[in-house]
LUMLUM-503864 format. One line per field, with one value per atom (N, C-alpha, C, O, CB): x, y, z; atom name. Coordinates in Angstrom, 2 decimals, decimal comma. Atoms other than C-alpha are relative to their C-alpha. Glycine has a CB too. Layout:
BEGIN
px <- X_...
py <- Y_...
pz <- Z_...
atome <- CA_...
//
This chain:
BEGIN
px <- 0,07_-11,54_1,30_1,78_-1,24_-0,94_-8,66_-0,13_-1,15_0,57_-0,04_-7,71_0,25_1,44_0,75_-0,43_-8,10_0,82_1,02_-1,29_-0,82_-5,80_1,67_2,70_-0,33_-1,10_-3,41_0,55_1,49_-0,52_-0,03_-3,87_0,25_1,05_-1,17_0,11_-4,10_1,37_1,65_-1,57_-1,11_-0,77_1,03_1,03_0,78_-0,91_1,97_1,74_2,76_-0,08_-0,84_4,41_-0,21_-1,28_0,32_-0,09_5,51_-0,39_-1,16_1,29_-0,30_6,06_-2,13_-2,79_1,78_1,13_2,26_-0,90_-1,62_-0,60_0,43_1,27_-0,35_-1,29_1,29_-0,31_2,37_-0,43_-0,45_1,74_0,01_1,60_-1,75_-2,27_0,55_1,03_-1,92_-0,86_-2,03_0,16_0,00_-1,49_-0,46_-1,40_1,52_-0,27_-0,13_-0,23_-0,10_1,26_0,05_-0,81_-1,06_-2,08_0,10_1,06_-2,71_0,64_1,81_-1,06_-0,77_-2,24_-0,18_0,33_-0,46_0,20_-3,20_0,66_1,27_-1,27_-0,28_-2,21_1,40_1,38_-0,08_-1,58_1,62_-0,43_-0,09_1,29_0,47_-0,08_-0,54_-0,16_-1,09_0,46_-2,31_1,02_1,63_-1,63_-1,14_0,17_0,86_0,82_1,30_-0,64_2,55_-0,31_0,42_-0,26_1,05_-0,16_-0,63_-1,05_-1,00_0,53_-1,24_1,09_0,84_-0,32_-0,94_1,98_-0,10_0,47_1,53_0,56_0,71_-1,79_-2,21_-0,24_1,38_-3,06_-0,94_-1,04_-0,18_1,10_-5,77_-0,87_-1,47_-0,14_1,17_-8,62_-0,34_0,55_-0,23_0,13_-10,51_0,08_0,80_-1,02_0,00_-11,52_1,76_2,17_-1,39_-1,33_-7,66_0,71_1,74_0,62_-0,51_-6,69_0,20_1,18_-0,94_0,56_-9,01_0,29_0,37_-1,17_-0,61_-7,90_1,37_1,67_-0,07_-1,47_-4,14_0,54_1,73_0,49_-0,22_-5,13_-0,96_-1,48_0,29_1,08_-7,31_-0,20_-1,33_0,96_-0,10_-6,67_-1,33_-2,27_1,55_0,44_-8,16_-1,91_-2,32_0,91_1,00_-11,99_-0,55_0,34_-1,17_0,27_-13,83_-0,49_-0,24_-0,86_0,39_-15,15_0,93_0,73_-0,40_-1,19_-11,83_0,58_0,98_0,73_-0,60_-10,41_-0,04_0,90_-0,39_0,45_-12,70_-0,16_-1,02_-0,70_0,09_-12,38_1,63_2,07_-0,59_-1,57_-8,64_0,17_0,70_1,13_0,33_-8,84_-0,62_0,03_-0,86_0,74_-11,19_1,34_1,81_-1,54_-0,60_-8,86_1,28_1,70_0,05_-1,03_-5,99_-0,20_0,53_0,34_0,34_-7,73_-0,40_-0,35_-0,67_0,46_-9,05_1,35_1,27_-0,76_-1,88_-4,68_0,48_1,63_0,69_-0,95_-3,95_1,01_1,95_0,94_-0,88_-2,27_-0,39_0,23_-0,29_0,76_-4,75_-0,97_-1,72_-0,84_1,11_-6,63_-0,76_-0,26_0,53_0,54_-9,78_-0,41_-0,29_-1,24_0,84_-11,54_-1,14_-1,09_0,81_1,58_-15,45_0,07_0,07_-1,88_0,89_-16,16_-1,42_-2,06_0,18_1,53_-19,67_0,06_0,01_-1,16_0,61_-20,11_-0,75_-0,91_0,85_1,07_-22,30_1,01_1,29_-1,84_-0,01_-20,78_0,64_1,47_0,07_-0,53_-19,57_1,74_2,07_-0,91_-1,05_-16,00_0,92_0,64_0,22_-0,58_-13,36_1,21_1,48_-0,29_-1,77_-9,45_0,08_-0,58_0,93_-0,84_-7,31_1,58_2,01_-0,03_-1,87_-3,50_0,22_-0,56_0,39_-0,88_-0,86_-0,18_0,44_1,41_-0,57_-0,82_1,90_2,71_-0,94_-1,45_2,60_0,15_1,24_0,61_-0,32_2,45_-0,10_0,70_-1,10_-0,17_1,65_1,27_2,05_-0,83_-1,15_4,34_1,34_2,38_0,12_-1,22_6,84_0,51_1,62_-0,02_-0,58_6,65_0,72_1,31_-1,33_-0,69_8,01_1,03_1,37_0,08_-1,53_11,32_0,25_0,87_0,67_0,27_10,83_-0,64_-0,26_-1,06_0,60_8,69_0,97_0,62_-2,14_-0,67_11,63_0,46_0,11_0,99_-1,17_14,20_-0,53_0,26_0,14_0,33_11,63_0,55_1,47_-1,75_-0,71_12,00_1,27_1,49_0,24_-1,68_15,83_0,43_1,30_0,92_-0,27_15,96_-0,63_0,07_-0,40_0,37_14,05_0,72_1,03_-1,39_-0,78_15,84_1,34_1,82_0,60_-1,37_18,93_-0,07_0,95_0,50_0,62_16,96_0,90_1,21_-1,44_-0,49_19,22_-0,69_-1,87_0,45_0,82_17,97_0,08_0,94_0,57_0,26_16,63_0,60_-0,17_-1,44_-0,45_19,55_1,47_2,36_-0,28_-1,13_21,96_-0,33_0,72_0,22_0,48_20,06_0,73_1,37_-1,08_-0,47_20,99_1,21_1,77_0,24
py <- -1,34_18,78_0,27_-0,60_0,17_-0,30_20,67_0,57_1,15_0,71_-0,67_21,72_1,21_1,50_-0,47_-1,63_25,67_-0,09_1,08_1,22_-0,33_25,10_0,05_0,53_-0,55_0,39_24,02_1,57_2,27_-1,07_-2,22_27,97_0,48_1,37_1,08_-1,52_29,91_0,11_1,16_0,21_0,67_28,14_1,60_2,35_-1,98_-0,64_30,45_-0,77_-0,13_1,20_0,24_27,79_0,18_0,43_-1,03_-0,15_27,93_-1,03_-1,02_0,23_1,02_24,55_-0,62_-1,12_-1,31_0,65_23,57_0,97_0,51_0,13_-0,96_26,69_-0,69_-0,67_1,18_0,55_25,00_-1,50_-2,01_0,06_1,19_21,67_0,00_-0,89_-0,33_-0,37_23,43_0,11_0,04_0,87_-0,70_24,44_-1,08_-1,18_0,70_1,17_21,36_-1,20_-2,16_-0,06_1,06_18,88_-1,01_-0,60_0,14_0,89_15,58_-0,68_-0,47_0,57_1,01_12,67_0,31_-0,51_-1,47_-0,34_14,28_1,43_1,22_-0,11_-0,98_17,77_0,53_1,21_0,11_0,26_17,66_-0,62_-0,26_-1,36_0,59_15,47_0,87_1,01_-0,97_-0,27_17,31_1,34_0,87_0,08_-1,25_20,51_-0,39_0,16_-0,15_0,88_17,84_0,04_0,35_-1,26_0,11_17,34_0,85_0,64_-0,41_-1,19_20,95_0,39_1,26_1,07_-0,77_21,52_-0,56_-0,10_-0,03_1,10_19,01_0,65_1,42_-2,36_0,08_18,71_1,10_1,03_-0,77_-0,53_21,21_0,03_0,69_0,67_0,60_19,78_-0,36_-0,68_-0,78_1,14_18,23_-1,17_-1,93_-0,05_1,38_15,23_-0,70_-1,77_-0,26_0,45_14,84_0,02_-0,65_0,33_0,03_15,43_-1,46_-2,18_0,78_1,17_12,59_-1,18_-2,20_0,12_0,81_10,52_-0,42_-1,60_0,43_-0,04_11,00_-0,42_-0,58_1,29_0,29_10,00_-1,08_-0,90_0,93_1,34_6,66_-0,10_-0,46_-1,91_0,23_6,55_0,79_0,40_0,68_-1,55_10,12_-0,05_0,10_1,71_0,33_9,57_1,85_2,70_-0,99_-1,07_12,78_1,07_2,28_-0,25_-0,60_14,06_0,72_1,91_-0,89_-0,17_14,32_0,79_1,85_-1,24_-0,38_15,43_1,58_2,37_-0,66_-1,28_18,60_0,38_1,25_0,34_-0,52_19,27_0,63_1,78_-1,12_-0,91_19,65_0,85_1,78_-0,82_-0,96_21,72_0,86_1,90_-0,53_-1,22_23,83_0,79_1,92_-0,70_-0,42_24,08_0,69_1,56_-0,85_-0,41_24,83_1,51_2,44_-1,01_-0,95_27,44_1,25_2,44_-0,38_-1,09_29,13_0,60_1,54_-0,83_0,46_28,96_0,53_0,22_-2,57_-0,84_30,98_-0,93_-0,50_1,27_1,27_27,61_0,05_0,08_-1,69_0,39_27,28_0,89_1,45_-1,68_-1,21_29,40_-1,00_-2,09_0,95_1,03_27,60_1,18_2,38_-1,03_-0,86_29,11_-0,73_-1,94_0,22_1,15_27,96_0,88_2,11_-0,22_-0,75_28,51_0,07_-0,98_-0,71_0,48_29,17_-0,55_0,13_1,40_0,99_26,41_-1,13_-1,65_-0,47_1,15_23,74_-1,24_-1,08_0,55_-0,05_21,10_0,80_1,47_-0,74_-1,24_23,37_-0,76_-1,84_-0,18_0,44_23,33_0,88_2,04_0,51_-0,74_24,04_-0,08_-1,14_-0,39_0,14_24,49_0,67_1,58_0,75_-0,50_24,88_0,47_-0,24_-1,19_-0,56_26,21_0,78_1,47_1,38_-0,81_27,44_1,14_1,45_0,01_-1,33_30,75_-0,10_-1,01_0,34_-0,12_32,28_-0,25_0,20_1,13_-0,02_31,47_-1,52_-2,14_0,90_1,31_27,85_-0,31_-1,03_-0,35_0,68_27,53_0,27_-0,28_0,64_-0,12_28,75_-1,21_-1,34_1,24_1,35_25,24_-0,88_-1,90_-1,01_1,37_23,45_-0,23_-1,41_-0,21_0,27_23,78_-1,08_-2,13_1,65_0,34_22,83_-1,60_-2,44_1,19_1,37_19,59_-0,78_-1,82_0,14_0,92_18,80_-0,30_-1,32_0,38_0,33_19,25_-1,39_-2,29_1,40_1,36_16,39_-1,08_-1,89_-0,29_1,52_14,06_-0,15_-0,96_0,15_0,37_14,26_-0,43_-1,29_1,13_0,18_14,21_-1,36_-1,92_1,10_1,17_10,96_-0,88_-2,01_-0,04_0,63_9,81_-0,82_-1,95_1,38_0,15_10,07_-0,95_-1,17_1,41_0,82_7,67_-0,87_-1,18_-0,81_0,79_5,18_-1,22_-1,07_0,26_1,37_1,49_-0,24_0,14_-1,32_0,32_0,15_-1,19_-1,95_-0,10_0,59_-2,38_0,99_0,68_-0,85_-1,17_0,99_0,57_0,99_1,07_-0,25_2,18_-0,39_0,27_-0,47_0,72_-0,54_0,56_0,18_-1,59
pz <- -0,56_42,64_0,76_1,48_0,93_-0,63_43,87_1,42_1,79_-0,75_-1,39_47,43_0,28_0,45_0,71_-0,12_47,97_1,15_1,45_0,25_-0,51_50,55_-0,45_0,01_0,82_0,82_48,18_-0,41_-0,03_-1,38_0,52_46,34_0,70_0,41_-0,38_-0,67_49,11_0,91_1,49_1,11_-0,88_50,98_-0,30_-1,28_-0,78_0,55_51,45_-0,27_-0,54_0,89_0,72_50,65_-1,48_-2,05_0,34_1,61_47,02_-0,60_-1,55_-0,57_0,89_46,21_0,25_-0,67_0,73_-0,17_48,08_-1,45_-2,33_1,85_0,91_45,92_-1,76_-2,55_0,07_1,59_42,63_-0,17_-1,30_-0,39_-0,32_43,81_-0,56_-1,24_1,71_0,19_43,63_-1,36_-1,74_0,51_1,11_40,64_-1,40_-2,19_-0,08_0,94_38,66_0,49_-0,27_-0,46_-0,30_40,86_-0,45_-1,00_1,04_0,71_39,94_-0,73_-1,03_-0,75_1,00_37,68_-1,40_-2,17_0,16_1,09_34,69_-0,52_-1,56_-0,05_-0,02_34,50_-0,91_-1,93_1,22_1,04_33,07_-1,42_-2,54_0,80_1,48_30,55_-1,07_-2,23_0,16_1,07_29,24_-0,09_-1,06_-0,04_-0,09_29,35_-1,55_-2,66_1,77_1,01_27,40_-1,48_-2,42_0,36_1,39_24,58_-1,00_-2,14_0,32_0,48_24,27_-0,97_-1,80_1,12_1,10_22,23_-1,28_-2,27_0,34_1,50_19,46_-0,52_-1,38_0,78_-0,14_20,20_0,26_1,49_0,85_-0,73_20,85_-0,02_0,83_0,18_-0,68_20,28_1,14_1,93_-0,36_-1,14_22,97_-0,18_0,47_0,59_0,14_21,27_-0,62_-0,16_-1,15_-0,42_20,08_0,99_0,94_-0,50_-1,35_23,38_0,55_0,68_0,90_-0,37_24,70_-0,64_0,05_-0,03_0,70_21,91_0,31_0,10_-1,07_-0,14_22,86_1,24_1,50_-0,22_-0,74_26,17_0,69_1,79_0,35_0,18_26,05_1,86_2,17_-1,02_-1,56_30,39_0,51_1,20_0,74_-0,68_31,00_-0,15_-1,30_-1,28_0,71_31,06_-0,74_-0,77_1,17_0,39_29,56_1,17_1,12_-0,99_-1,29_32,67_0,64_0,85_0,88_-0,58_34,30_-1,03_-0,53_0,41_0,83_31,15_-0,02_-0,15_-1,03_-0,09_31,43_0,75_0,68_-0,37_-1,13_34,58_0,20_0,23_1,06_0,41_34,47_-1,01_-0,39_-0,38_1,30_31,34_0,65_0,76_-1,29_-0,68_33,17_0,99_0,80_1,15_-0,86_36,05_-0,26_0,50_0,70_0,57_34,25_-0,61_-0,27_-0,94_0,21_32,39_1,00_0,71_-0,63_-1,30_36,03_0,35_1,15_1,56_-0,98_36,97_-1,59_-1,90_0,69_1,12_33,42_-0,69_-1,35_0,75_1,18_31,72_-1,30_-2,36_0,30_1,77_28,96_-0,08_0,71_-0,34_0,99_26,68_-0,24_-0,52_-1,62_0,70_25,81_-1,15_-0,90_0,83_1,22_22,16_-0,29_-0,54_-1,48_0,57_21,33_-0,96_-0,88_0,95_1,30_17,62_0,03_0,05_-1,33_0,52_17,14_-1,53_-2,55_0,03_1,23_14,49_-0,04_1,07_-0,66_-0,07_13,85_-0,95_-2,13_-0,89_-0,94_14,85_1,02_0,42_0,00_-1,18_18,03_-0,33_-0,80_2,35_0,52_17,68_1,55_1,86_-1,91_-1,11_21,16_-0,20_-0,76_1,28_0,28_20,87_1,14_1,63_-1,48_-1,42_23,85_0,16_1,07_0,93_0,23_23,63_1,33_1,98_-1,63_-1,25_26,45_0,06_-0,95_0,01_-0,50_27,37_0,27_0,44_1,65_-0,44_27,97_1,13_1,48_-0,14_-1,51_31,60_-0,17_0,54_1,23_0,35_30,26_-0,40_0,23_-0,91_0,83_27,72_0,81_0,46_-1,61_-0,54_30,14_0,96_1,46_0,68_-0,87_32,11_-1,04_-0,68_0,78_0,58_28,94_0,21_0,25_-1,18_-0,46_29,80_1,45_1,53_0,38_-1,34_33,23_-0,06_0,75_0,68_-0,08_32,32_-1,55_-2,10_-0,17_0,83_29,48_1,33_1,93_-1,31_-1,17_32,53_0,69_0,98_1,33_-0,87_34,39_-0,90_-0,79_0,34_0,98_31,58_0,49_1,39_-1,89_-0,22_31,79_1,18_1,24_-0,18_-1,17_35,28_0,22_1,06_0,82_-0,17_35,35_-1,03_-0,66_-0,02_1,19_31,93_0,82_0,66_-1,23_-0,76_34,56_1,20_1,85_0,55_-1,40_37,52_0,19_-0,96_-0,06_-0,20_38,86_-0,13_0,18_0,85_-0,07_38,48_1,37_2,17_-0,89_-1,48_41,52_0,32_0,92_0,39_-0,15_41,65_0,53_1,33_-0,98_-0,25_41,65_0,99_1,48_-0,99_-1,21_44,68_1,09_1,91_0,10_-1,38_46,96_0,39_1,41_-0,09
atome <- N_CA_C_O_CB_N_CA_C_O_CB_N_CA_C_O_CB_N_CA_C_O_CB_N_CA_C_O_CB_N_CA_C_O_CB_N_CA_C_O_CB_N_CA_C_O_CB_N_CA_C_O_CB_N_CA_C_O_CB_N_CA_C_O_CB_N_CA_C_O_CB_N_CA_C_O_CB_N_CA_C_O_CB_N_CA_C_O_CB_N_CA_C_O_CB_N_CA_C_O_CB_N_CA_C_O_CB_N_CA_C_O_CB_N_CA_C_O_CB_N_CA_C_O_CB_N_CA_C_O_CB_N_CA_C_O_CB_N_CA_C_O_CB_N_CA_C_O_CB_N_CA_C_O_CB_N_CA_C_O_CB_N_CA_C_O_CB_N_CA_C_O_CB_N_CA_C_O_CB_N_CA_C_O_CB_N_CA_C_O_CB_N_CA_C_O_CB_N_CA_C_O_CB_N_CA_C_O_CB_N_CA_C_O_CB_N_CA_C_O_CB_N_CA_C_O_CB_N_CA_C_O_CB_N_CA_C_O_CB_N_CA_C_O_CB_N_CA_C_O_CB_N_CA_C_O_CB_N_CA_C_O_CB_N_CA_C_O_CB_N_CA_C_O_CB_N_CA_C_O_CB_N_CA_C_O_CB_N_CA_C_O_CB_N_CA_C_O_CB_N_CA_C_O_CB_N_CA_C_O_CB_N_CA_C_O_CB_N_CA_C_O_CB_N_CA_C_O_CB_N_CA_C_O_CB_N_CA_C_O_CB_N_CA_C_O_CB_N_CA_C_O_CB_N_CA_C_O_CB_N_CA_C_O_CB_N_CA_C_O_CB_N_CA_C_O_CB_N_CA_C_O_CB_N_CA_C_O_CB_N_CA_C_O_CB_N_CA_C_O_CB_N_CA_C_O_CB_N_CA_C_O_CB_N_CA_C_O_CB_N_CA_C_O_CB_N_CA_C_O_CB_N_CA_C_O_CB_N_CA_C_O_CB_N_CA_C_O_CB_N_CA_C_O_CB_N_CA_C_O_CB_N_CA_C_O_CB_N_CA_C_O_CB_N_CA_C_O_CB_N_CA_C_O_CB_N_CA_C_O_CB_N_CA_C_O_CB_N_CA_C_O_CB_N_CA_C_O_CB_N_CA_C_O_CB_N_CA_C_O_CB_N_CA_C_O_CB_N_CA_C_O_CB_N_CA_C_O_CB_N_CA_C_O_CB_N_CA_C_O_CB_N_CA_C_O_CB_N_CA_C_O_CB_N_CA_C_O_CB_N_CA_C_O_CB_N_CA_C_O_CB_N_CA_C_O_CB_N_CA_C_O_CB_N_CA_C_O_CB_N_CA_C_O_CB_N_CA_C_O_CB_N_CA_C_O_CB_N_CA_C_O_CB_N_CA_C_O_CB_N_CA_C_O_CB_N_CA_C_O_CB_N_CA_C_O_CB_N_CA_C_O_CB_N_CA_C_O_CB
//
Protein backbone atom coordinates (compact mmCIF):
# COMPACT_ATOMS: atom_id res chain seq x y z
CA UNK A 1 0.00 0.00 0.00
CA UNK A 2 1.11 3.38 -0.85
CA UNK A 3 1.51 6.49 1.35
CA UNK A 4 -1.25 9.27 0.52
CA UNK A 5 1.13 11.42 1.94
CA UNK A 6 3.41 10.59 -0.63
CA UNK A 7 0.36 12.04 -3.43
CA UNK A 8 -0.78 14.75 -1.72
CA UNK A 9 3.08 16.21 -0.88
CA UNK A 10 3.74 19.40 -2.46
CA UNK A 11 7.22 18.37 -3.16
CA UNK A 12 7.62 17.04 -6.70
CA UNK A 13 10.11 14.58 -6.36
CA UNK A 14 8.03 13.05 -2.89
CA UNK A 15 5.06 13.51 -5.42
CA UNK A 16 6.66 11.12 -8.00
CA UNK A 17 8.31 9.12 -5.48
CA UNK A 18 4.48 8.46 -4.83
CA UNK A 19 3.87 7.74 -7.87
CA UNK A 20 6.68 5.26 -8.96
CA UNK A 21 7.96 4.44 -5.94
CA UNK A 22 8.52 0.75 -4.71
CA UNK A 23 10.52 -2.21 -5.74
CA UNK A 24 8.47 -3.22 -8.43
CA UNK A 25 6.97 -0.46 -10.27
CA UNK A 26 9.83 0.59 -13.00
CA UNK A 27 9.68 -3.10 -13.60
CA UNK A 28 6.68 -3.67 -14.45
CA UNK A 29 6.54 -0.21 -16.55
CA UNK A 30 9.87 -1.90 -18.18
CA UNK A 31 7.84 -5.10 -19.24
CA UNK A 32 4.69 -3.36 -20.37
CA UNK A 33 6.59 -2.48 -23.60
CA UNK A 34 6.94 -6.31 -24.48
CA UNK A 35 4.32 -7.99 -22.20
CA UNK A 36 0.72 -7.28 -21.45
CA UNK A 37 -0.60 -9.98 -20.24
CA UNK A 38 -0.80 -10.51 -16.64
CA UNK A 39 0.18 -13.97 -16.55
CA UNK A 40 3.26 -12.97 -18.99
CA UNK A 41 3.96 -10.30 -16.85
CA UNK A 42 4.12 -12.66 -13.76
CA UNK A 43 6.02 -15.02 -15.79
CA UNK A 44 8.67 -12.31 -16.72
CA UNK A 45 8.88 -11.69 -13.18
CA UNK A 46 9.33 -15.11 -11.17
CA UNK A 47 10.31 -12.51 -7.76
CA UNK A 48 6.96 -10.50 -7.95
CA UNK A 49 4.40 -12.74 -6.12
CA UNK A 50 0.79 -12.29 -7.78
CA UNK A 51 -0.73 -10.39 -5.11
CA UNK A 52 1.80 -7.68 -5.21
CA UNK A 53 1.87 -7.93 -8.83
CA UNK A 54 -1.87 -6.77 -8.81
CA UNK A 55 -1.75 -4.45 -6.56
CA UNK A 56 0.86 -2.39 -8.33
CA UNK A 57 -0.92 -2.79 -11.62
CA UNK A 58 -3.89 -1.53 -9.89
CA UNK A 59 -1.98 1.36 -8.54
CA UNK A 60 -0.44 2.32 -11.49
CA UNK A 61 -3.62 2.22 -13.28
CA UNK A 62 -5.35 4.68 -10.32
CA UNK A 63 -1.80 7.24 -11.27
CA UNK A 64 -2.89 7.05 -15.28
CA UNK A 65 0.38 4.68 -16.16
CA UNK A 66 -1.57 1.73 -17.32
CA UNK A 67 -4.59 1.00 -19.22
CA UNK A 68 -5.93 -2.26 -18.00
CA UNK A 69 -8.60 -4.08 -20.87
CA UNK A 70 -10.93 -7.26 -19.53
CA UNK A 71 -12.19 -9.25 -22.54
CA UNK A 72 -15.34 -10.80 -21.73
CA UNK A 73 -14.17 -14.32 -22.76
CA UNK A 74 -14.20 -17.57 -21.42
CA UNK A 75 -11.26 -18.06 -20.24
CA UNK A 76 -11.47 -14.20 -18.92
CA UNK A 77 -8.76 -12.65 -20.66
CA UNK A 78 -6.85 -8.97 -19.10
CA UNK A 79 -4.18 -6.88 -21.12
CA UNK A 80 -2.50 -3.94 -19.66
CA UNK A 81 -0.46 -1.26 -21.89
CA UNK A 82 1.05 2.41 -21.07
CA UNK A 83 -0.94 5.18 -21.53
CA UNK A 84 0.76 8.24 -23.00
CA UNK A 85 1.51 9.58 -19.61
CA UNK A 86 3.08 6.00 -19.07
CA UNK A 87 5.09 5.74 -22.18
CA UNK A 88 6.46 9.12 -21.64
CA UNK A 89 8.75 7.71 -18.64
CA UNK A 90 10.61 5.46 -21.19
CA UNK A 91 13.02 7.79 -21.96
CA UNK A 92 13.59 8.76 -18.54
CA UNK A 93 13.93 5.01 -17.24
CA UNK A 94 16.40 4.40 -20.53
CA UNK A 95 18.37 7.63 -19.21
CA UNK A 96 18.42 5.42 -15.55
CA UNK A 97 19.91 2.50 -17.20
CA UNK A 98 22.73 4.65 -18.67
CA UNK A 99 23.20 6.57 -15.80
CA UNK A 100 23.82 3.46 -13.76
CA UNK A 101 25.59 1.72 -16.94
CA UNK A 102 28.04 4.85 -16.10
CA UNK A 103 28.36 3.84 -11.95
CA UNK A 104 31.80 4.01 -10.85
CA UNK A 105 33.16 0.67 -9.31
CA UNK A 106 33.29 0.75 -5.72
CA UNK A 107 37.14 0.55 -5.90
CA UNK A 108 36.84 4.04 -8.12
CA UNK A 109 34.93 5.54 -5.25
CA UNK A 110 37.60 5.39 -2.72
Amino acid sequence: MRDAAFCTSTCSVTRTMGVLGGKWKLIIISHLTQHRRFGQLAQRMPLISRKVLTEQLKELEEDGVVRREAFAELPPRVEYSLTPYGQALLPILEQLCAWHSAAPTPAAVE
